[in-house]
MARBA-3410 file (N, C-alpha, C, O; in Angstrom, 1 decimal):
119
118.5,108.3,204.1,117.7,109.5,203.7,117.1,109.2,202.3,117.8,108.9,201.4 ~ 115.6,109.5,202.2,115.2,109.4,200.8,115.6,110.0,200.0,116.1,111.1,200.5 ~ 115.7,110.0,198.8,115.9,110.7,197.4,114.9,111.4,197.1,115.0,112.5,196.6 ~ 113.7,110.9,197.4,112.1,111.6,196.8,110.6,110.8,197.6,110.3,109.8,198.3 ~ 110.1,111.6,197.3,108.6,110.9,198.3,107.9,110.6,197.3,108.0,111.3,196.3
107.1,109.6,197.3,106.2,109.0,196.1,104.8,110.2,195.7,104.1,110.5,196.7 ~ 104.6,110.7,194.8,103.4,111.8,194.1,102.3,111.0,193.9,101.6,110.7,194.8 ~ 102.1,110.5,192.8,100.9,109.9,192.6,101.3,108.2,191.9,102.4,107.8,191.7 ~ 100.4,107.6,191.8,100.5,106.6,191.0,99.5,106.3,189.7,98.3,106.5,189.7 ~ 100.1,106.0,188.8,99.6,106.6,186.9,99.3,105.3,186.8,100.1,104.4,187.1
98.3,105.1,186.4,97.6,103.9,185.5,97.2,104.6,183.8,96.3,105.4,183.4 ~ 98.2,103.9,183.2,97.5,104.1,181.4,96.8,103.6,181.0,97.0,102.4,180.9 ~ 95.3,104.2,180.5,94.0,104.0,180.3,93.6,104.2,178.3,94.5,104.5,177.5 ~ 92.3,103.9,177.9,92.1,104.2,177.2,91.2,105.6,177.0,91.1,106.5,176.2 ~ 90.5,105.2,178.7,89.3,106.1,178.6,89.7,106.4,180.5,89.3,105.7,181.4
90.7,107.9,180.7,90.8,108.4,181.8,89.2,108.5,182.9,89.1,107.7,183.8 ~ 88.3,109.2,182.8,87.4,109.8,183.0,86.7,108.3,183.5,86.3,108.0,184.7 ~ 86.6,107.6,182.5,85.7,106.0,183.2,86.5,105.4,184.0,85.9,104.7,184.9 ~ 87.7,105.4,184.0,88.1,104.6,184.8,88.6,104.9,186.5,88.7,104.2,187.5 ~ 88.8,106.2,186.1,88.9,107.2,187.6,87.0,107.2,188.1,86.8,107.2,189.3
86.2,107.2,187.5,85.3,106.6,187.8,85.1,105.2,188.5,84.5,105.0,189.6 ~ 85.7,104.2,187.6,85.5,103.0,188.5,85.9,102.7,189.8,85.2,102.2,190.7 ~ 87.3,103.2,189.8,87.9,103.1,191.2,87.8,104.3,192.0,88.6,104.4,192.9 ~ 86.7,105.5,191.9,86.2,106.2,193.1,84.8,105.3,193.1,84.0,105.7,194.1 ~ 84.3,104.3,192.4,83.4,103.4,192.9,83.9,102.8,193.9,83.7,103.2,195.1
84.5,101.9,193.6,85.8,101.1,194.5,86.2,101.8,196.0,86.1,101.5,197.2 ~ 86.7,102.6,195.4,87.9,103.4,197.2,87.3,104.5,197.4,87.7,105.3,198.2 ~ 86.0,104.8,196.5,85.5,106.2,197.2,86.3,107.6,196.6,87.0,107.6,195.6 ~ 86.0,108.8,197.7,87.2,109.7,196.7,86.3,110.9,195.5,85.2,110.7,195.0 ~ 87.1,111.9,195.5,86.8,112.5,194.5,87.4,112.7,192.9,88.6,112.9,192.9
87.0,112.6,192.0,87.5,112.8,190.4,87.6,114.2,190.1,86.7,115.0,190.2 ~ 88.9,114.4,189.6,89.1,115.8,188.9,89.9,116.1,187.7,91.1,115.7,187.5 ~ 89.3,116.5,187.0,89.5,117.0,185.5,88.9,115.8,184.3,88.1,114.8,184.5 ~ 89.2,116.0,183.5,88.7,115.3,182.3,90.0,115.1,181.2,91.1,115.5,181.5 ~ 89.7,114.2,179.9,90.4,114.4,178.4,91.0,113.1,179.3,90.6,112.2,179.9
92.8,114.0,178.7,93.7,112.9,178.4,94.3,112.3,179.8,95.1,111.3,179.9 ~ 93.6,113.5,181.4,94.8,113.0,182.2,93.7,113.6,183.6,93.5,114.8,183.6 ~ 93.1,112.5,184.6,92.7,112.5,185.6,93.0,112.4,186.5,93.9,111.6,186.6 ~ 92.4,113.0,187.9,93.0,112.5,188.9,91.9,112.0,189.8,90.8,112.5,189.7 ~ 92.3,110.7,190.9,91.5,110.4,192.2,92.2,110.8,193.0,93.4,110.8,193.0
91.3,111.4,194.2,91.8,111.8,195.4,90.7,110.6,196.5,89.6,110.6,196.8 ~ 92.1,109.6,196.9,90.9,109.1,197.8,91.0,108.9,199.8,91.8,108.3,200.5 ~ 89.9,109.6,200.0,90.2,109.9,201.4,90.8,109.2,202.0,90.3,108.1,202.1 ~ 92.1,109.4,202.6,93.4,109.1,203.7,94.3,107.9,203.4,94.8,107.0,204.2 ~ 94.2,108.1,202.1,94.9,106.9,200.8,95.7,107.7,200.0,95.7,109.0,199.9
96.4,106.7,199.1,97.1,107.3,198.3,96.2,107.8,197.1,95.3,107.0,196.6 ~ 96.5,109.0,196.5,96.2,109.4,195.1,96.9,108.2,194.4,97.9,107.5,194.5 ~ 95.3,108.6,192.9,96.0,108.1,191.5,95.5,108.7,190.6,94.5,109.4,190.9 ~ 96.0,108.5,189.5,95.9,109.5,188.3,95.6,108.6,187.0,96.3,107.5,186.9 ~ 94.8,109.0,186.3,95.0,108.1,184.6,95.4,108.8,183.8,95.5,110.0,184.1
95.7,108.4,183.1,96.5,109.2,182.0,95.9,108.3,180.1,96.0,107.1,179.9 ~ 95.6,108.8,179.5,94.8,108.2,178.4,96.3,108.4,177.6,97.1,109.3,177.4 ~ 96.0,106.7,177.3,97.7,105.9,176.3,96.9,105.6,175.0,96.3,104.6,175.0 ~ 96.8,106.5,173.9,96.0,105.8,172.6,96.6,104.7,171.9,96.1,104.4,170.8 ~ 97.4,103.9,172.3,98.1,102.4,172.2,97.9,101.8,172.9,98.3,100.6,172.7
97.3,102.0,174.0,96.8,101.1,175.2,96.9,99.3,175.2,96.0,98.7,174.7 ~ 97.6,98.8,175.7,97.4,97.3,175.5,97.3,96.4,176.9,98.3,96.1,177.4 ~ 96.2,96.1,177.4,96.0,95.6,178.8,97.1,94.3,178.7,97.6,93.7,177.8 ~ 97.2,94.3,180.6,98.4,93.8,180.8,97.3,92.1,180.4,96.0,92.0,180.4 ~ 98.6,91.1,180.3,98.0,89.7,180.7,98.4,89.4,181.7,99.5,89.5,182.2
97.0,88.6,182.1,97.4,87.6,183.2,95.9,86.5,183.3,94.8,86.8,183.0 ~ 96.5,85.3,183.7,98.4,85.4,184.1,98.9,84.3,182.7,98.7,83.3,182.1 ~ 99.9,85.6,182.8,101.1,85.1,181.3,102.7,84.8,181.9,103.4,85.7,182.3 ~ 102.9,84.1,181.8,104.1,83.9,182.7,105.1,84.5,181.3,106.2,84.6,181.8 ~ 105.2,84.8,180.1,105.5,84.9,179.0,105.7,86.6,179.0,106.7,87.1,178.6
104.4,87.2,179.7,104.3,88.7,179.5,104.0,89.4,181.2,103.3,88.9,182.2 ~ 104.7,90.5,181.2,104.9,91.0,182.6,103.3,91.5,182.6,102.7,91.5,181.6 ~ 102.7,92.0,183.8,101.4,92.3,184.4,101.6,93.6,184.6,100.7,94.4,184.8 ~ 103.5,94.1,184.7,103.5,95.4,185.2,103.5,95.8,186.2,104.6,96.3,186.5 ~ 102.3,95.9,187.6,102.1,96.2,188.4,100.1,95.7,188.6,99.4,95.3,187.6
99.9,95.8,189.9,99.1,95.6,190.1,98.7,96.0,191.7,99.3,95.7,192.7 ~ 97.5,96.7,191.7,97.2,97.1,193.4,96.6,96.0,194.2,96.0,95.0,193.8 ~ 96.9,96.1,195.3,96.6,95.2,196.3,95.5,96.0,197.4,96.0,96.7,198.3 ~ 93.9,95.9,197.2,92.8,96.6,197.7,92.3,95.6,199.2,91.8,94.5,199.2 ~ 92.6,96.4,200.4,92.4,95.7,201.8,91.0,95.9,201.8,90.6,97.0,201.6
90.1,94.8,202.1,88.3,94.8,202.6,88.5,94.1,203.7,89.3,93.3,204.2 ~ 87.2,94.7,204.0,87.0,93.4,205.6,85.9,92.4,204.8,86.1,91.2,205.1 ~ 85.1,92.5,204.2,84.4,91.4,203.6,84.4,91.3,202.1,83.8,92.0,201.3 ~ 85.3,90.0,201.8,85.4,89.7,200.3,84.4,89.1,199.7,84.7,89.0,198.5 ~ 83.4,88.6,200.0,82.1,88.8,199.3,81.7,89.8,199.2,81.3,89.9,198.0
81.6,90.9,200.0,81.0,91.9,199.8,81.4,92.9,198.9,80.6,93.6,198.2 ~ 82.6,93.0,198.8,83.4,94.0,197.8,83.9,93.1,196.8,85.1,93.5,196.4 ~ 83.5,91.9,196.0,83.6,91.1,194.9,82.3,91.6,194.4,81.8,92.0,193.3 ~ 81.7,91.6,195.6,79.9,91.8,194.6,80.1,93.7,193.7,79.8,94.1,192.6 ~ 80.7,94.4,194.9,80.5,95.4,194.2,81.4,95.8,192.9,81.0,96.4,191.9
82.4,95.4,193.0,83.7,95.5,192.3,83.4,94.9,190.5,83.8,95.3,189.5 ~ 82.2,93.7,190.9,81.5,92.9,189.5,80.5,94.1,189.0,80.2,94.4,187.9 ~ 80.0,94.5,189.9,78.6,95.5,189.6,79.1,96.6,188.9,78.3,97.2,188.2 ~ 81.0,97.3,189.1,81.2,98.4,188.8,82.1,98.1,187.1,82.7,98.8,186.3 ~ 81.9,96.9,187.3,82.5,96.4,185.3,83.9,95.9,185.7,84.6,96.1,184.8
84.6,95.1,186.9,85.7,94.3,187.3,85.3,93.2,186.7,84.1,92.7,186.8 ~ 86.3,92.6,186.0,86.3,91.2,185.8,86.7,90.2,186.4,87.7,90.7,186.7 ~ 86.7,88.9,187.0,87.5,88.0,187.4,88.4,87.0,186.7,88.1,86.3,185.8 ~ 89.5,87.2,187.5,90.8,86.8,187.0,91.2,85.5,188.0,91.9,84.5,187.6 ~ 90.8,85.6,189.1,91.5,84.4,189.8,90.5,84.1,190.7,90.9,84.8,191.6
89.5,83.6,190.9,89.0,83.8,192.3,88.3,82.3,192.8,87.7,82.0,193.8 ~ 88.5,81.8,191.9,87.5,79.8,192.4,87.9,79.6,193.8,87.0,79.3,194.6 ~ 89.7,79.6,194.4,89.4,79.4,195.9,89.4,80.6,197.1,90.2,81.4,197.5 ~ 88.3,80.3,197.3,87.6,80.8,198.2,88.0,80.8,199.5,87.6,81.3,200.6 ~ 88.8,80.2,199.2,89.6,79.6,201.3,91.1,80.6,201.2,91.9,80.6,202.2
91.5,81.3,199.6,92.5,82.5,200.1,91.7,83.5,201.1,90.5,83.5,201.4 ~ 92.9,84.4,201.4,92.5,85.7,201.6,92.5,87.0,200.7,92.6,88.2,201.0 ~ 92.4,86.4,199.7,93.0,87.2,198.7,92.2,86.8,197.3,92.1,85.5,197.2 ~ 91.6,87.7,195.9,90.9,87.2,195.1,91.3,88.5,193.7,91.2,89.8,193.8 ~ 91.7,87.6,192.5,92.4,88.6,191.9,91.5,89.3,190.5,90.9,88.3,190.0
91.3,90.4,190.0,90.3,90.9,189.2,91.1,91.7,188.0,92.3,91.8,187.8 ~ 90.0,92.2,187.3,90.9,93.0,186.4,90.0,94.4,186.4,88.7,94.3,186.3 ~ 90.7,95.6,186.5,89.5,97.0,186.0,88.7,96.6,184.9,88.4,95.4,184.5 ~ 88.4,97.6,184.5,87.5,97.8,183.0,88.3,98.4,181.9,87.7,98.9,181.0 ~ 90.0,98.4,182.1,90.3,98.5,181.0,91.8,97.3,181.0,92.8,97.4,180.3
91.7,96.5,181.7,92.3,95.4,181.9,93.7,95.6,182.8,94.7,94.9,182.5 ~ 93.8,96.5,183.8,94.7,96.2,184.9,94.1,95.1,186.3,93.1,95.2,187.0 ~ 95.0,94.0,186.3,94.9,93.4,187.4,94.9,93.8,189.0,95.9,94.2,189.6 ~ 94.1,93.6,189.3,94.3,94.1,191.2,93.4,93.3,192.3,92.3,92.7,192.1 ~ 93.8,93.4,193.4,93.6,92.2,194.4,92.7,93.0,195.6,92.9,94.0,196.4
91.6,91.9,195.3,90.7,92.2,196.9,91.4,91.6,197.9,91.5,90.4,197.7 ~ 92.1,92.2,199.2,92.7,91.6,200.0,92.0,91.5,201.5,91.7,92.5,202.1 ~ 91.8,90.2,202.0,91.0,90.5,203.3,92.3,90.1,204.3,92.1,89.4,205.3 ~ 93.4,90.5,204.2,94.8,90.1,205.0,95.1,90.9,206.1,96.1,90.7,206.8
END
């Protein structure tokens, strides 16, 4: 028997509002509220939430030295296609030269790591 059901999942941001932005680019979804603490709602997925950390320090990777924290794992059916948009929406690339994974790894726009997955 569970203890609790999972609520949302919190990414600490510098700037809530842009970045709940980026990923209703990404997964679609609607944005609600503003300031220090946002939410995405994205259709028949899990919610997530930012929350603005004025210490903010993006994770590294890859640092084998310093933890990454966490990172999402984003399912597409075409990984060219959602690399193209994902670069268009201010994603950076983090891992992506082979091209024969199924899998290619990026960072938001305020430096969380997360994976285009065609698995």
């Amino acid at each position: 028997m569970a203890l609790a059901k999972l609520g949302v999942v919190v990414l600490d941001c510098p700037d809530p509002t842009a970045l709940a932005g980026f990923y209703a680019g990404v997964l679609g979804g609607s944005v609600e509220g503003d300031g220090d603490w946002v939410d995405l709602a994205v259709p028949g997925g899990q919610a997530l939430a930012f929350q603005k950390a004025p210490g903010f320090a993006a994770p590294k990777w890859p640092a084998p030295d310093d933890s990454q924290q966490f990172h999402l794992d984003l399912v597409v059916d075409d990984l060219d296609a959602a690399e193209k948009g994902v670069l268009e929406l201010g994603a950076k690339p983090l891992d992506t030269a082979d091209r024969s994974r199924t899998f290619r790894v990026y960072a938001d726009p305020a430096g969380h790591p997360f994976c285009l997955c065609a698995c």
